[in-house]
N, C-alpha and C positions, 0 to 999 in steps of 0.2 A: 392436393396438399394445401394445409390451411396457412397463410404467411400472418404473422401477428405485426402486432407494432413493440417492438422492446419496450419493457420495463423500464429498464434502465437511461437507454438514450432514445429509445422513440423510433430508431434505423427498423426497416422491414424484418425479421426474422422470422425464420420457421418455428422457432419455440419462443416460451414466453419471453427471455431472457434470452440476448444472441449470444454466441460464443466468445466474441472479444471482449464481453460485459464477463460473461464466464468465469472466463480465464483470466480477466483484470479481478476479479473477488478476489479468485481462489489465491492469484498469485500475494496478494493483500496477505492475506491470513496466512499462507506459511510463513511471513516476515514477522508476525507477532510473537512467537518466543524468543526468537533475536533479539529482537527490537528490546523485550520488556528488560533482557540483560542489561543492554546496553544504556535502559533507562534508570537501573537500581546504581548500575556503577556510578551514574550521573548526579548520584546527592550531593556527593561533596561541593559545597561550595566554592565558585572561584575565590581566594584569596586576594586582596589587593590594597594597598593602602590610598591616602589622598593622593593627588597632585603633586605635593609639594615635598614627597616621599615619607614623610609623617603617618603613623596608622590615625584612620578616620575616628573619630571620638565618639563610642558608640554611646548612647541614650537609656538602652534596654540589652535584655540577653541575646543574642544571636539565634537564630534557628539553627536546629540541627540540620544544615543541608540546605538546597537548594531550595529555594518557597516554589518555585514553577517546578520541578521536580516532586518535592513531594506532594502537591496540590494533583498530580499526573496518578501519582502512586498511592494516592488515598486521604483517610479511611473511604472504603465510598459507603456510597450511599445506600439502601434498600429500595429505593424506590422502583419504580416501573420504566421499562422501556418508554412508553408513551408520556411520561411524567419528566424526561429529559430536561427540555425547553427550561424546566423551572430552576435547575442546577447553576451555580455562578461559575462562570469560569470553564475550565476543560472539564468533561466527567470523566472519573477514574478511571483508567486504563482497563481495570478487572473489570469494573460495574459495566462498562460498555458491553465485555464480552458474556457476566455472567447474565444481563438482562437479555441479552439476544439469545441466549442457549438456554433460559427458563421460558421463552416463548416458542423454543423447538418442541424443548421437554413437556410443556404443558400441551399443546395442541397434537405432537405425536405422541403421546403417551409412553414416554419413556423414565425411566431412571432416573434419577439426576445424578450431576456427575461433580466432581471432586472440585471445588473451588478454586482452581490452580489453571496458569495462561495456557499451559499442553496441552491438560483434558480439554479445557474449554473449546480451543482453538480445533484440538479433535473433533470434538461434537459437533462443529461447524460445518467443519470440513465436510464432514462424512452425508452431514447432510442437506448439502450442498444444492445439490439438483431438487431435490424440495423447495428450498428457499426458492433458487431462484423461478419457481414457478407461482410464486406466492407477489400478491398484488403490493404489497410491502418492500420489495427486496430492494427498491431504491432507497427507501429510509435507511435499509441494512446498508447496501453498499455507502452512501454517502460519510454515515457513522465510521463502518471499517476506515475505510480512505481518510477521512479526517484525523482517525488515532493513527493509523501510521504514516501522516504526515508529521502532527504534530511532535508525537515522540522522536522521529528522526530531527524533526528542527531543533527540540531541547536537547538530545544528546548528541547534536551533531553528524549524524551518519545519514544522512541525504544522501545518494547515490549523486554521482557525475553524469549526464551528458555530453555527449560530440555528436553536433549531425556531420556523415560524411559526403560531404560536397561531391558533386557531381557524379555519383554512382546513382543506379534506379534500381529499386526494388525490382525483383525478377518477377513477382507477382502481380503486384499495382501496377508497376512502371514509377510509380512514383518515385520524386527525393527525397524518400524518408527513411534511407536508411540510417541505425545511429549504433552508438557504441557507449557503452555504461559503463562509470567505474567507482566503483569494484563489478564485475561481472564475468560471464562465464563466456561470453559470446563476443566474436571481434564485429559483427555486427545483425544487427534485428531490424526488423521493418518495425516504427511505431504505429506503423496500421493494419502488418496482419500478423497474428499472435504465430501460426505456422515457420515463418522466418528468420531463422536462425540459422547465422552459419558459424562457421572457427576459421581460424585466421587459412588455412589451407583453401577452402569455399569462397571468402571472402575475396583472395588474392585471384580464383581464377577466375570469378566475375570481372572484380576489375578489369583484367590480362581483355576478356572477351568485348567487353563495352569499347575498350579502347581500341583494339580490332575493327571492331564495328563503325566506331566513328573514322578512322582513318579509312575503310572501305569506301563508306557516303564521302565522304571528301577526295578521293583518288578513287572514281570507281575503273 
């Protein structure tokens, strides 16, 4: 069995890319149709007047919307994935994804597909395990993960953390178990993607650890 060194983080893996690199991509990109929603709703500008409760005396016309918002949502650009660097500011949300799916398209000789975040986001998806066997996919990952940080900080929708004290991953042993909100799960290990329980799971780990630690102290 050949063990590589990840792409992504460099940790030992069996294939090019490990699976918490994987499955941190993949999980990336299903949040980008969400996301772009919750980016378009995000034009409207805050409202607010001076200090002094007085409207601010404006100079020039207003933009329509949010400038960091619509700088997110466009027009983009034509240029080349590798041509990034030269862009000012965030690159468009679409142009991230459509240069990354014209670099699918073109080396696997496919189709190209509808200009739109779903297709795009599809095309990705699907071809997934390609990428990530491709000497590049950390440029890929880092881009993903930057556009859907950055759009959750402009429209607000950054997921919550809780680490839960004193419980261990049943896997690691670690204390890294944590709870996300909004989320599906009352708790995940942030280090092994397999880890997920519901409040039912959750509750009888706890019940068991704390068992356990009362046995070591009364044995």
């Amino acid at each position: 069995m050949n063990i590589y060194e990840c792409f992504v983080c460099s940790d030992p893996s069996e294939t090019r890319t490990c699976d918490r690199c994987r499955n941190g991509i993949r999980g990336d990109l299903l949040q980008l149709p969400e996301l772009f929603v919750h980016l378009t709703m995000s034009r409207q500008r805050i409202q607010g007047g001076a200090s002094s409760g007085r409207s601010a005396t404006r100079l020039h016309a207003p933009l329509p919307g949010r400038d960091d918002v619509l700088n997110l949502l466009g027009p983009a650009s034509r240029q080349a994935v590798t041509d990034a660097e030269d862009q000012t500011g965030s690159v468009p949300f679409l142009e991230v994804l459509a240069g990354w799916s014209e670099v699918v398209t073109e080396e696997r000789g496919l189709t190209p597909v509808r200009r739109h975040v779903s297709t795009l986001t599809a095309r990705l998806t699907a071809h997934l395990p390609w990428i990530c066997e491709q000497s590049w996919v950390r440029d890929f990952q880092e881009e993903i993960r930057d556009l859907v940080r950055t759009t959750q900080r402009i429209s607000m929708t950054a997921p919550r953390k809780e680490l839960l004290r004193g419980v261990t991953c049943p896997s690691c042993g670690g204390l890294t178990l944590v709870r996300h909100f909004p989320g599906d799960w009352a708790a995940e290990c942030a280090l092994c993607p397999s880890v997920r329980m519901d409040e039912r799971d959750y509750r009888l780990l706890v019940e068991a650890q704390a068992r356990d630690a009362h046995d070591r102290v009364n044995p």
